[in-house]
C-alpha positions as CSV (number, residue, x, y, z in Angstrom):
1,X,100.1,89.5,102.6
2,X,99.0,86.6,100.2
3,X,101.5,85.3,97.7
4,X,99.3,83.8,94.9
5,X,102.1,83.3,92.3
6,X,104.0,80.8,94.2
7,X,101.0,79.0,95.1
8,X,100.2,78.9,91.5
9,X,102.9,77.1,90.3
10,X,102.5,74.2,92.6
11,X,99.4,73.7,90.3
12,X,100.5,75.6,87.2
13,X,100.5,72.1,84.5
14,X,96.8,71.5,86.4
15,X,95.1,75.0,86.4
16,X,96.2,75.8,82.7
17,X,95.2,72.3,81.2
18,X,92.1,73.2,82.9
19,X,91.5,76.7,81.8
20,X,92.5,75.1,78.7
21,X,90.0,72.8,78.3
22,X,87.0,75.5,79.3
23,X,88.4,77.4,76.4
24,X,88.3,74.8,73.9
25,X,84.1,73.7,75.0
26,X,83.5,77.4,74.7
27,X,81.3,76.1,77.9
28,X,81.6,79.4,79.4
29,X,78.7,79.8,81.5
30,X,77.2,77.3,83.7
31,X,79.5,74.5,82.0
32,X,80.1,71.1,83.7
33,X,82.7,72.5,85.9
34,X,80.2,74.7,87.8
35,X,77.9,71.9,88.4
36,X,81.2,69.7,89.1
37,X,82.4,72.3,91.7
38,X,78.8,72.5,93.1
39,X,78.5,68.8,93.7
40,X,82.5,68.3,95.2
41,X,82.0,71.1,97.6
42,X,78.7,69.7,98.6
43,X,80.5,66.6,99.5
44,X,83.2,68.2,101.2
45,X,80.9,70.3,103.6
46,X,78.6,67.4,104.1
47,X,76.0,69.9,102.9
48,X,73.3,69.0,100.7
49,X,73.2,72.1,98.8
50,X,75.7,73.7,97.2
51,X,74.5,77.0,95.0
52,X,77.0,79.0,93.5
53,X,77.1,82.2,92.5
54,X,79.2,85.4,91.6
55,X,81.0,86.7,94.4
56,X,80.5,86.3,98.0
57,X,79.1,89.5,98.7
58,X,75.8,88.2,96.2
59,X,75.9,85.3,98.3
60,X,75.1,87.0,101.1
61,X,72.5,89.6,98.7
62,X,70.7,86.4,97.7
63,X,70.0,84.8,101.2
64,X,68.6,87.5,102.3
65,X,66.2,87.8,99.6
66,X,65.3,84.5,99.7
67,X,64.0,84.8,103.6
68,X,61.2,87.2,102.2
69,X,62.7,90.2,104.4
70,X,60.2,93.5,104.0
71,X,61.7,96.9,104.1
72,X,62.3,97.8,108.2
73,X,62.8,94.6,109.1
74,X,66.0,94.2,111.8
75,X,69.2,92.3,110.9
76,X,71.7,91.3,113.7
77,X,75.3,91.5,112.3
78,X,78.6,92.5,114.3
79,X,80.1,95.5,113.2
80,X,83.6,94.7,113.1
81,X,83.5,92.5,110.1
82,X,84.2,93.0,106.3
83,X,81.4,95.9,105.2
84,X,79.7,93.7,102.8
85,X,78.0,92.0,105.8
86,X,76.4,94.5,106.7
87,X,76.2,96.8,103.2
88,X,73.7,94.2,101.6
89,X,71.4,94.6,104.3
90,X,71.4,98.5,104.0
91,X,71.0,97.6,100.5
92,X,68.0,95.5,100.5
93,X,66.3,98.1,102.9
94,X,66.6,96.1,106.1
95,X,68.0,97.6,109.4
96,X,71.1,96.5,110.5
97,X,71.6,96.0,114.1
98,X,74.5,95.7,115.5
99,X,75.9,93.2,118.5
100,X,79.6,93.2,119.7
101,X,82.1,90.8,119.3
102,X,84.2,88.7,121.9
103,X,87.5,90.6,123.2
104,X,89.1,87.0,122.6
105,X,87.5,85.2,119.7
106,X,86.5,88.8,117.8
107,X,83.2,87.0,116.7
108,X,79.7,87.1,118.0
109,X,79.6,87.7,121.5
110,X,76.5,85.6,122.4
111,X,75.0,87.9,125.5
112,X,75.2,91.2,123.2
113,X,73.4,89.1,120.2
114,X,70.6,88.1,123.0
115,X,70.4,92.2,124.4
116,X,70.0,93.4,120.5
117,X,67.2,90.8,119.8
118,X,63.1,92.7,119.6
119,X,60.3,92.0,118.1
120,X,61.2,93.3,114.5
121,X,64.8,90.8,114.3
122,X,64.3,88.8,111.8
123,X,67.8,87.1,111.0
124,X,70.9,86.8,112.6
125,X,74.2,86.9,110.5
126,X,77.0,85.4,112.6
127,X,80.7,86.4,110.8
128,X,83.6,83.5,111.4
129,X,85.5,86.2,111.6
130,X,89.5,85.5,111.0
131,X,89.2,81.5,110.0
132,X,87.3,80.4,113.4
133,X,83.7,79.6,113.9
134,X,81.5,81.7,116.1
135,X,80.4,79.9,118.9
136,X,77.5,78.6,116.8
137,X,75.5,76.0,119.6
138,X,74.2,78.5,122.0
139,X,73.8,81.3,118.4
140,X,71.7,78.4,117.4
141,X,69.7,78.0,120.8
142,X,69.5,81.6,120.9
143,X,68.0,81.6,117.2
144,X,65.6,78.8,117.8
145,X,63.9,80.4,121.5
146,X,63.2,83.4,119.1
147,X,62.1,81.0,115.8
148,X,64.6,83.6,114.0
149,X,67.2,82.2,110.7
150,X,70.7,82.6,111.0
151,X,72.9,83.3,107.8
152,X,76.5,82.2,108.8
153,X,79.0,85.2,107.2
154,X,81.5,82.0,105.9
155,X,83.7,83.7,103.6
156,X,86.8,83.7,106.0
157,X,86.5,80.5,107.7
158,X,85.8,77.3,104.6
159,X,87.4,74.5,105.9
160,X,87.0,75.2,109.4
161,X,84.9,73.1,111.6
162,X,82.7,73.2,114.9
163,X,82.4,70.6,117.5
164,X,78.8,70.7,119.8
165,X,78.9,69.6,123.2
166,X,77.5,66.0,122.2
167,X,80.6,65.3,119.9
168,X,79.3,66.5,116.6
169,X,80.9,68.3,114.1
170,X,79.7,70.3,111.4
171,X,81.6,72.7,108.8
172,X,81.4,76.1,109.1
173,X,78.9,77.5,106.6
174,X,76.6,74.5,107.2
175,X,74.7,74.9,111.0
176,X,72.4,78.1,109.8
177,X,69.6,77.8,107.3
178,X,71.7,79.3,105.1
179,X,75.9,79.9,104.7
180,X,77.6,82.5,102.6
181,X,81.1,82.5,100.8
182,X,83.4,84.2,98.9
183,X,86.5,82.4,96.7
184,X,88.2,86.1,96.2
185,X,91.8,85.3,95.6
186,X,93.1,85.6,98.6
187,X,90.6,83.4,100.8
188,X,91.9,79.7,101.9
189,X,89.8,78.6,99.0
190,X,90.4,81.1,96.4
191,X,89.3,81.2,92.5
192,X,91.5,83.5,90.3
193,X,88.7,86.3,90.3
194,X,86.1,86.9,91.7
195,X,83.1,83.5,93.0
196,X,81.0,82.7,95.8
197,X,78.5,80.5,96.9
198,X,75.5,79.5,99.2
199,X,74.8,76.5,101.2
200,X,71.7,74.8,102.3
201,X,70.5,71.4,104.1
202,X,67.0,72.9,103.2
203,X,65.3,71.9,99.8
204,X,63.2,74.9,99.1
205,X,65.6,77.3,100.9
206,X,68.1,75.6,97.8
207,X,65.5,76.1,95.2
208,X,64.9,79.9,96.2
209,X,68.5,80.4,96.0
210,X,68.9,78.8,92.8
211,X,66.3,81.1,91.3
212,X,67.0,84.2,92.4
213,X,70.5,83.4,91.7
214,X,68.9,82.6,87.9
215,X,66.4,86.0,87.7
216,X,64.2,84.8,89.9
217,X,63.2,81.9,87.2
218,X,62.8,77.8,87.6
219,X,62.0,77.6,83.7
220,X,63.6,80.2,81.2
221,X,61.6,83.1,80.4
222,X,58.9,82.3,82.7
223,X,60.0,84.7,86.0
224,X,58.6,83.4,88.8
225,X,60.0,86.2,91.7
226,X,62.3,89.2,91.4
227,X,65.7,88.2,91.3
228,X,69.6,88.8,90.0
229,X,72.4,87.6,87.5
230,X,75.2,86.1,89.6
231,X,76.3,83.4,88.0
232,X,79.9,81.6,89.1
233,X,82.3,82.0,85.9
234,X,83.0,78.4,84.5
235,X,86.9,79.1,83.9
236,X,86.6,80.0,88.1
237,X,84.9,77.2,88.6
238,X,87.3,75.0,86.6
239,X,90.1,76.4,89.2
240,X,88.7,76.0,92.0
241,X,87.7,72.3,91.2
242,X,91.4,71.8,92.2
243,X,92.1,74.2,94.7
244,X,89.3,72.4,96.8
245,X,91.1,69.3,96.6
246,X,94.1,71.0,98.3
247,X,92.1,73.2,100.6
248,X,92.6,71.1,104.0
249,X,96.2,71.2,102.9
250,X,95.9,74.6,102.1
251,X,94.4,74.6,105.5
252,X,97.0,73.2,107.7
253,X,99.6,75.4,105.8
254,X,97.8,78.6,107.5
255,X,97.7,76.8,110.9
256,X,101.5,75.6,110.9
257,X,102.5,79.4,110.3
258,X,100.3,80.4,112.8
259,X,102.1,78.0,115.3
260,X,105.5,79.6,114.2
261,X,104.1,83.2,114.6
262,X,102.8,81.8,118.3
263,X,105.9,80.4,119.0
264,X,108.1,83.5,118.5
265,X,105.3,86.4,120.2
266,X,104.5,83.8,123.5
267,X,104.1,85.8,126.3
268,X,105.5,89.3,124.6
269,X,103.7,92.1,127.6
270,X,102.4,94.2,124.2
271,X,101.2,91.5,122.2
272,X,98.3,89.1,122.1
273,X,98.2,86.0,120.6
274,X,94.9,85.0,118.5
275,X,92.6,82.9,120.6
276,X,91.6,79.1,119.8
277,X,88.5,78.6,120.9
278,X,87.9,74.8,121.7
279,X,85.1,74.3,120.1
280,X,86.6,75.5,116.6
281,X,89.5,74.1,114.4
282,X,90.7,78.0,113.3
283,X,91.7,77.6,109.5
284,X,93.9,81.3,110.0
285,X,92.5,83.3,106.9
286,X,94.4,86.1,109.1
287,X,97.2,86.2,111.7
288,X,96.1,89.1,113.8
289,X,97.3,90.3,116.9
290,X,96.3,92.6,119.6
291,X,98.9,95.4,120.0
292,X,99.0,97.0,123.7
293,X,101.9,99.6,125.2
294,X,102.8,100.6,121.8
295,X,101.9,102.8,119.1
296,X,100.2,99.9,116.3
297,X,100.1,102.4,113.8
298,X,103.9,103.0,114.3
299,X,104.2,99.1,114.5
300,X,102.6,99.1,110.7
301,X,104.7,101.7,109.4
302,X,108.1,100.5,111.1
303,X,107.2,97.3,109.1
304,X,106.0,98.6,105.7
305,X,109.9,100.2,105.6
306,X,111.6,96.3,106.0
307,X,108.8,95.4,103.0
308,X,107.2,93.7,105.2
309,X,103.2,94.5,104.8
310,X,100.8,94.3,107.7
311,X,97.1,95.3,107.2
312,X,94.4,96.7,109.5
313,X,91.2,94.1,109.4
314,X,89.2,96.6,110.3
315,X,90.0,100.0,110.8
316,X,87.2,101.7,110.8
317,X,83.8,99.3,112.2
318,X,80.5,99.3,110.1
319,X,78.6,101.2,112.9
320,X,81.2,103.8,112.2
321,X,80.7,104.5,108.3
322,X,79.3,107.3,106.5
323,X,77.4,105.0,103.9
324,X,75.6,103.8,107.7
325,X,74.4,107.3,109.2
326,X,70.8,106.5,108.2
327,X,71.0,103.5,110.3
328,X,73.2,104.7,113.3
329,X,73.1,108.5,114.0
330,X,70.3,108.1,116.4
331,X,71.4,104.6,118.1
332,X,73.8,104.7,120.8
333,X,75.3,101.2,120.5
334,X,77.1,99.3,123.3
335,X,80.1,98.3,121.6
336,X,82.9,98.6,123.9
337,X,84.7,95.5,122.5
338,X,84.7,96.7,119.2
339,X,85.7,99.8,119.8
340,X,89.0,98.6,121.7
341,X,89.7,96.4,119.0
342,X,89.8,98.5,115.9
343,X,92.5,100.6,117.4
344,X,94.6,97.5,118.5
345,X,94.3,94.7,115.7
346,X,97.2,94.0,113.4
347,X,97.3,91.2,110.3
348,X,100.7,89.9,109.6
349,X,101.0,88.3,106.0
350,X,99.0,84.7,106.3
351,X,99.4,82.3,103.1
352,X,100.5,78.7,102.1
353,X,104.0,79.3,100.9
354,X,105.5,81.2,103.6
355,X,108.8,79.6,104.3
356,X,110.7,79.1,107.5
357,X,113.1,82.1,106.6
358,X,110.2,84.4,105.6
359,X,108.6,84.2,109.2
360,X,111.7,84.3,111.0
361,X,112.2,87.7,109.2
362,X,108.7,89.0,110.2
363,X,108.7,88.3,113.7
364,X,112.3,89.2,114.2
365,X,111.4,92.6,112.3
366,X,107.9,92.9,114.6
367,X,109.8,92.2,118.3
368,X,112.6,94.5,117.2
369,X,110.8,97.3,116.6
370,X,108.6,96.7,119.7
371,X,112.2,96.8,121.9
């Protein structure tokens, strides 16, 4: 799905001199090239804050503790997204609610977010689900009529941006009080382990990050509020440094073998293109398709014997999950989109380095075994 070797040799002489160098300052945590990173991605997302942190899934851990949540409290998320949107809610004791997704985009759809809202929501968690933005202005109306923070879900979507009505434009990750992401290896901006980080325009939203981020202390030893250890690994750091100076690169890559994949599927009566919403410049963490008038399951296995590998993002939806019942046995949810769309989605391999050869094989491969 993600070939991470090939890409690595573009930048081999670059990534080792700077593992290297981390080696030799023995600066292994919180070195220069965290704070480095923190300020270059700053400056790339036009953010003022840029908070890093262990993994992505922290990221999201952290915001929510840093909005005060109590125990109860509700949580708007959609259920067909990664689990880890939804897990550190369960975690921290919140409820999870969940809202359906578009049948086009697969993100937030806006009316279900509005019919999920009551008296107890207190923060929505939009998901750019698949490398496109929600449709973030009227999420952000929504938000504001019910004076409720929104968390944007950004770890499949960095380097993406959204354009308001008026003309502006702001990077995904950067329109909610808080954004989330992750920089597992196979993301558009991806470390060699695992690495996240938060984002925030606010100055004491960034603070509150920073500390629980830091066990929940400004000053060492003096602990100010409950917190965690998640602390982005210098050598990661030092890697992603240059990675993010190839991510819009990186970027286009995605989108020019999404062109090719459009290209060759236009108009097939048992497949579905993936939607580009207008308002969003769609960065293609995935290539999925909608797979109708034939078995997708078959379609999957047909491919895994050419070698060719296709993956299921998701399977199963969050609402769905034993590690959920406590939330969802006795909540009939209205989530008809979500429903049709775990049984019909299919990933086709997405990265930087797939050549002109490589995707003719794969959607050759897909259109003969659909007939």
């Amino acid at each position: 799905m993600v070939d991470l070797k090939r890409q690595y040799l573009k930048i081999k002489d670059e990534v080792d001199a700077a593992v290297l160098n981390v080696l030799e300052s023995t600066a292994f945590i919180g070195g220069p090239d965290v704070q480095g990173f923190g300020k270059e991605l700053s400056e790339y997302l036009g953010v003022k804050h840029v908070i890093p942190c262990a993994n992505g899934t922290d990221a999201l851990q952290i915001a929510l503790m840093a909005l005060g949540l109590q125990p109860g409290d509700e949580v708007i998320t959609p259920s067909f997204t990664y689990i880890a949107t939804v897990e550190v809610v369960a975690l921290l004791r919140l409820k999870p609610v969940f809202a359906d997704v578009d049948a086009d985009t697969f993100t937030f759809n806006i009316d279900s977010v509005r019919k999920s809202i009551t008296s107890k929501t207190k923060a929505i968690i939009p998901v750019h689900l698949y490398g496109q933005c929600v449709n973030m202005e009227p999420l952000l109306a929504l938000a504001a009529e019910h004076n409720i923070p929104v968390v944007e879900d950004n770890a499949q979507a960095i380097g993406s941006l959204y354009t308001f009505s008026n003309g502006r434009k702001a990077k995904s990750g950067t329109m909610g009080i808080i954004g989330c992401t992750s920089f597992f290896p196979s993301k558009n901006l991806g470390a060699y382990g695992d690495g996240g980080a938060m984002f925030t325009n606010d100055d004491e939203m960034a603070e509150k990050l920073k500390m629980i981020a830091n066990h929940g202390q400004k000053v060492r030893y003096y602990h100010e509020m409950v917190g965690c250890n998640s602390r982005l690994d210098t050598i990661q750091a030092a890697i992603l440094r240059i990675k993010l100076r190839r991510l819009d690169e990186y970027c286009y890559a995605r989108r020019q073998a999404a062109d090719y994949y459009d290209r060759a599927f236009k108009n097939h009566p048992k497949l579905t293109t993936p939607y580009r919403a207008p308002y969003t410049y769609h960065v293609f963490h995935q290539y999925t398709l909608k797979v109708e008038g034939f078995d997708r399951d078959l379609l999957v296995s047909k491919l895994a014997e050419k070698g060719i590998p296709a993956m299921l993002y998701y399977p199963v939806p969050s609402h769905r999950q034993n590690m959920l019942k406590e939330f969802t046995e006795n909540t009939n949810y209205d989530l008809k989109v979500t429903e049709e769309l775990q049984g019909k989605v299919v990933s086709l391999p997405m990265h930087t380095e797939l050549t002109e050869e490589e995707l003719h094989f794969i959607t050759s491969s897909v259109l003969e075994i659909l007939g």
